[in-house]
C-alpha positions in Angstrom: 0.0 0.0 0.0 1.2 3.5 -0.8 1.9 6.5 1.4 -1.1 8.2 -0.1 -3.4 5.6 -0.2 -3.0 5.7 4.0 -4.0 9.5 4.3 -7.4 10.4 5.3 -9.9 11.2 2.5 -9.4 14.8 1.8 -5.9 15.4 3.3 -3.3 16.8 1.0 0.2 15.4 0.8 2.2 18.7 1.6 3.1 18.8 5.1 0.6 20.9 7.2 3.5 23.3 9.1 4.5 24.8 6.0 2.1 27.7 5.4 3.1 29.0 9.2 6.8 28.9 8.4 6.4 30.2 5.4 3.9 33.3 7.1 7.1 34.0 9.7 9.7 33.6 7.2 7.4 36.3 5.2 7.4 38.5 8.3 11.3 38.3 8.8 12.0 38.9 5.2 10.0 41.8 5.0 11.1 43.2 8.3 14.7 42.4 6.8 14.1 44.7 4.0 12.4 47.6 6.0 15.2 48.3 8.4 17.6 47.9 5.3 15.4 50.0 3.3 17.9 53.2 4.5 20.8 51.9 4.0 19.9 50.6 0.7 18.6 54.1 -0.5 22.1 55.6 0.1 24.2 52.6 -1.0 22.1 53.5 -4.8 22.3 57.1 -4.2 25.9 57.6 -3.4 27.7 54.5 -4.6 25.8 53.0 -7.2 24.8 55.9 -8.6 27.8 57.5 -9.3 29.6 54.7 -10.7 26.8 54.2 -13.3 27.6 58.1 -13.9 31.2 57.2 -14.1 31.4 54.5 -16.9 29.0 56.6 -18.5 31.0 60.0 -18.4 34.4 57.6 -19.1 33.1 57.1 -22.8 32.6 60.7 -23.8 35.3 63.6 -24.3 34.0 65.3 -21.1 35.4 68.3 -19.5 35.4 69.9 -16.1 35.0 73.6 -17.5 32.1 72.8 -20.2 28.8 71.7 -19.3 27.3 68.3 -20.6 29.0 65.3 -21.7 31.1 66.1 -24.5 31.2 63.9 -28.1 31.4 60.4 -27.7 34.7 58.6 -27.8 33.4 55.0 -26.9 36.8 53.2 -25.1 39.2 55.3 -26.1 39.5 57.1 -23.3 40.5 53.6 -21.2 42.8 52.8 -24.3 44.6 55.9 -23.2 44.6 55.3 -19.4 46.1 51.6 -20.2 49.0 52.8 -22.4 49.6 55.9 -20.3 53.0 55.5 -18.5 52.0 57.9 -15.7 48.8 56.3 -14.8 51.1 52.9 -14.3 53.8 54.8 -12.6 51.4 56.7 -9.9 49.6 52.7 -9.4 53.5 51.8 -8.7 53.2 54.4 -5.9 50.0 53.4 -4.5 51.5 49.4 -4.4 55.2 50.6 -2.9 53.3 52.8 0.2 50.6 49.6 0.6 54.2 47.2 1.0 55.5 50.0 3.4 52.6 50.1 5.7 50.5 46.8 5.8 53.0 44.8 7.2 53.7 47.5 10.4 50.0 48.2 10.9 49.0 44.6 10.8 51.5 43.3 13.1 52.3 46.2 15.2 48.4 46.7 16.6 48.1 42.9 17.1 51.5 43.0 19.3 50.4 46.3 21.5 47.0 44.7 21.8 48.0 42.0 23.1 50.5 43.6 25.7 47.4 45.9 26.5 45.1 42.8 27.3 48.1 41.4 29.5 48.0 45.2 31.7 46.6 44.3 35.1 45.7 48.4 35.6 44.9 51.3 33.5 44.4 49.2 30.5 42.0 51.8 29.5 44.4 54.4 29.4 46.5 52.5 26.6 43.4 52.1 24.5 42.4 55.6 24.7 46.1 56.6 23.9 46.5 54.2 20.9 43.3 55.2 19.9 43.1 58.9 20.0 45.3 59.9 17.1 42.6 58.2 14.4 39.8 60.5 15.2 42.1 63.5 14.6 41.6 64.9 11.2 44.0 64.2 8.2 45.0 68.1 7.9 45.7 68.9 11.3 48.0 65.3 11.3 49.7 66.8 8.1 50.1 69.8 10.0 51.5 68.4 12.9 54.1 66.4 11.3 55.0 69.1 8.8 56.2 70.6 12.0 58.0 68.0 13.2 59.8 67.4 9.9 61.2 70.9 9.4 65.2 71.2 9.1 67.2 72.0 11.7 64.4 73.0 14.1 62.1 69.8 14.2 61.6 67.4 16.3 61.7 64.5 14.3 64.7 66.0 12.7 66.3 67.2 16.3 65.3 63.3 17.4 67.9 61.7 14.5 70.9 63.7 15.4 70.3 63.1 19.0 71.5 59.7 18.6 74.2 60.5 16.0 72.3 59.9 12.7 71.9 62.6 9.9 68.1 63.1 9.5 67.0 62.6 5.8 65.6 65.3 3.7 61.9 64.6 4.2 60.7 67.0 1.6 63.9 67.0 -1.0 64.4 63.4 -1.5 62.0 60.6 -2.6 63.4 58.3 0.4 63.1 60.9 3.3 59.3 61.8 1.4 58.2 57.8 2.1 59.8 57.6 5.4 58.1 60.9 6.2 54.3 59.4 4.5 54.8 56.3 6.2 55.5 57.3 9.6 53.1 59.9 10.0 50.6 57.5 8.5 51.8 54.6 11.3 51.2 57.0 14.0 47.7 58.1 12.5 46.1 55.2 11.5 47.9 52.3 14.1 44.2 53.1 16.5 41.6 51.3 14.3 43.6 47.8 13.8 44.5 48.2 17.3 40.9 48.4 18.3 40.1 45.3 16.2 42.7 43.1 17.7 41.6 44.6 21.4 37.9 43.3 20.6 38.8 40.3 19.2 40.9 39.6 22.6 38.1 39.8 24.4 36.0 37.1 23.0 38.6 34.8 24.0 37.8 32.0 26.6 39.5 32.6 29.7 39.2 28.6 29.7 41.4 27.8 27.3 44.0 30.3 29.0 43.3 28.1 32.3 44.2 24.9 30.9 46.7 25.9 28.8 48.4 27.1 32.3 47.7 23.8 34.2 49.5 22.0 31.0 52.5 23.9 32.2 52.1 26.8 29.2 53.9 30.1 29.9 52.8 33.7 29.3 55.1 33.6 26.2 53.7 30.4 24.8 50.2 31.5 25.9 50.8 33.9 23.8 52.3 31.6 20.8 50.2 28.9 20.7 46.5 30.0 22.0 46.3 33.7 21.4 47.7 34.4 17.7 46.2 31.3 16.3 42.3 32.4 17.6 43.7 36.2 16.3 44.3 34.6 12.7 40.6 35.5 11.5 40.9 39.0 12.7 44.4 38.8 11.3 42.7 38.0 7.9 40.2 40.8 8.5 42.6 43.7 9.3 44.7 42.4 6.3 42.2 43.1 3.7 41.0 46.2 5.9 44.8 47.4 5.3 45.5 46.7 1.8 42.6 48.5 0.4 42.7 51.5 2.7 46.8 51.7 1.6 46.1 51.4 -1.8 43.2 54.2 -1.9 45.7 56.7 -0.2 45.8 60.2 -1.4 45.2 62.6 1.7 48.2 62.7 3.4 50.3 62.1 0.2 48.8 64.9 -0.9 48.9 67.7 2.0 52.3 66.8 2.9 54.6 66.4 0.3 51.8 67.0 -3.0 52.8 64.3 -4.6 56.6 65.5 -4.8 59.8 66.0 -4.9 59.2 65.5 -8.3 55.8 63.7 -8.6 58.0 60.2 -7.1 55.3 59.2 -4.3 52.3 60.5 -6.4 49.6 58.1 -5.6 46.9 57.1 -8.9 44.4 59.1 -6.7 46.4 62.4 -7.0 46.8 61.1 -10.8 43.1 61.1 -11.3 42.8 64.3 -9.0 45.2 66.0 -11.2 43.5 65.3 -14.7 40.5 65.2 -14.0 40.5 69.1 -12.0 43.6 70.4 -13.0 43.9 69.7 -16.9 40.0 69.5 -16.7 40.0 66.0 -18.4 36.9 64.6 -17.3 36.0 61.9 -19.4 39.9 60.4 -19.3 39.7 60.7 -15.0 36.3 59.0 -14.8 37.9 56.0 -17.5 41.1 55.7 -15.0 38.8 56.0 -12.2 37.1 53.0 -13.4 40.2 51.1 -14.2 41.5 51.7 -10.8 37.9 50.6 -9.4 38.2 47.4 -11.2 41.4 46.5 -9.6 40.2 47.0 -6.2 37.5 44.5 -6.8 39.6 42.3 -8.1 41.7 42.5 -4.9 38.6 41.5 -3.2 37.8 39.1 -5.3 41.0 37.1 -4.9 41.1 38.2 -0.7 37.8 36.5 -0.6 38.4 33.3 -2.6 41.8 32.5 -1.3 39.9 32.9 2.7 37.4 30.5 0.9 39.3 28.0 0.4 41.3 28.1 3.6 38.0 28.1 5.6 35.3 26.2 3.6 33.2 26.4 7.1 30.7 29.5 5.9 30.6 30.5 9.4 34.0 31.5 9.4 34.5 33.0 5.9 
């Protein structure tokens, strides 16, 4: 005898809890959508829509100084960008200052963080202090630092001969203008990844810590073998974080050294800045902006297929 033959006269085959799950999974969805509703609006508004105005601008002659779009010069424009030297020279500059920096600001933070989370008192007062610099404002940083990097009289400067070195020419020479970029960025930036390492620290089970101890484990290989192996997702996290944020740099390039001496630590934003306001080459700034917006995906792309396939578990990836 068959399943069906055994229900009641009348009764359907479809199992009888479906229309209420299917009512609250309604609810949820729609409640889902409601409270994303804002978001949603100004993710079209201000991201979507201006890269659809983008690619379209990138296929005409447009100008900065004319109004409306200019005659239509299909992909030239990103022919140009491609076999433009500068363009591939100011990307160079955006990949040398990522190399400088990711490593420092995604080890450095994890090591203070986790000397932070060891403090028995006034741990607060480290996180503040790490902190504090990131909410300052990229000018006034600039500012600061411009200061501190002025011959003979700053106190970077003063700080080098104090121990016997010769300070290098932060604003003359393309060495001294990186050392200058990437230090002041260190100091500015060092708070957010520290903040990330500090919260992920404190999701850690003091349990594991416990028994690691009774098994004999010091503070040093407390450190080695439980804490920096549960950091490694956060790890993953702030190196993505890192990369992108280096390779979108532009403010402090920009008000501290302007690209110079010489246009050697230009970044491919102050390319695009230049051409697209300064020789009032629309059309050719939105193309290179476009080129440049593909890479980053890409960059994504590949961060978020190689953390795939580390971590097939979705709940980790």
């Amino acid at each position: 005898m068959s399943a069906v033959a055994t229900l009641p006269t009348g009764a359907s085959t479809d199992a009888r809890p479906a229309p209420a799950k299917k009512r609250r999974f309604d609810g949820e969805n729609r409640a889902g959508w409601l409270f994303s509703a804002p978001f949603m609006v100004l993710y079209i508004l201000f991201l979507i829509g201006p890269v659809l105005v983008g690619i379209v601008i990138s296929l005409f002659n447009t100008t900065t100084v004319r109004s409306g779009l200019g005659s239509w010069v299909g992909v030239s424009n990103y022919v140009d960008v491609l076999g433009n030297r500068d363009f591939w020279v100011s990307m160079w500059h955006s990949v040398l200052f990522t190399l400088l920096t990711t490593p420092l600001l995604v080890l450095l933070p994890m090591v203070f963080a986790i000397l932070a989370s060891r403090m028995v008192h006034n741990r607060w007062f480290f996180r503040i202090a790490f902190f504090a610099p990131y909410v300052v404002p990229s000018s006034a940083v600039c500012l600061i630092f411009a200061f501190m990097y002025t011959p003979q009289t700053g106190l970077i400067t003063n700080a080098f001969t104090w121990v016997g070195l010769t300070p290098p020419n932060f604003f003359g020479t393309t060495s001294g203008a990186w050392f200058a970029v990437v230090l002041l960025t260190l100091w500015w930036t060092f708070g957010f990844n520290f903040i990330l390492y500090t919260a992920a620290l404190q999701e850690l089970s003091e349990e594991v810590y416990e028994a690691a101890s009774i098994d004999g484990a010091g503070p040093w290989q407390q450190v080695k073998w439980v804490t920096v192996p549960q950091l490694r997702p956060t790890m993953s996290l702030v190196l993505i974080l890192q990369v992108l944020a280096s390779l979108k740099v532009f403010d402090q390039i920009y008000i501290l050294l302007a690209g110079g001496p010489n246009y050697s630590t230009r970044p491919v934003i102050q390319y695009i800045f230049d051409t697209g306001f300064t020789a009032y080459r629309g059309g050719y700034a939105a193309a290179a902006t476009m080129v440049y917006f593909v890479i980053l995906v890409l960059v994504s792309v590949g961060w978020l297929l190689v953390r795939n396939r580390r971590s097939p578990d979705p709940a980790n990836a």
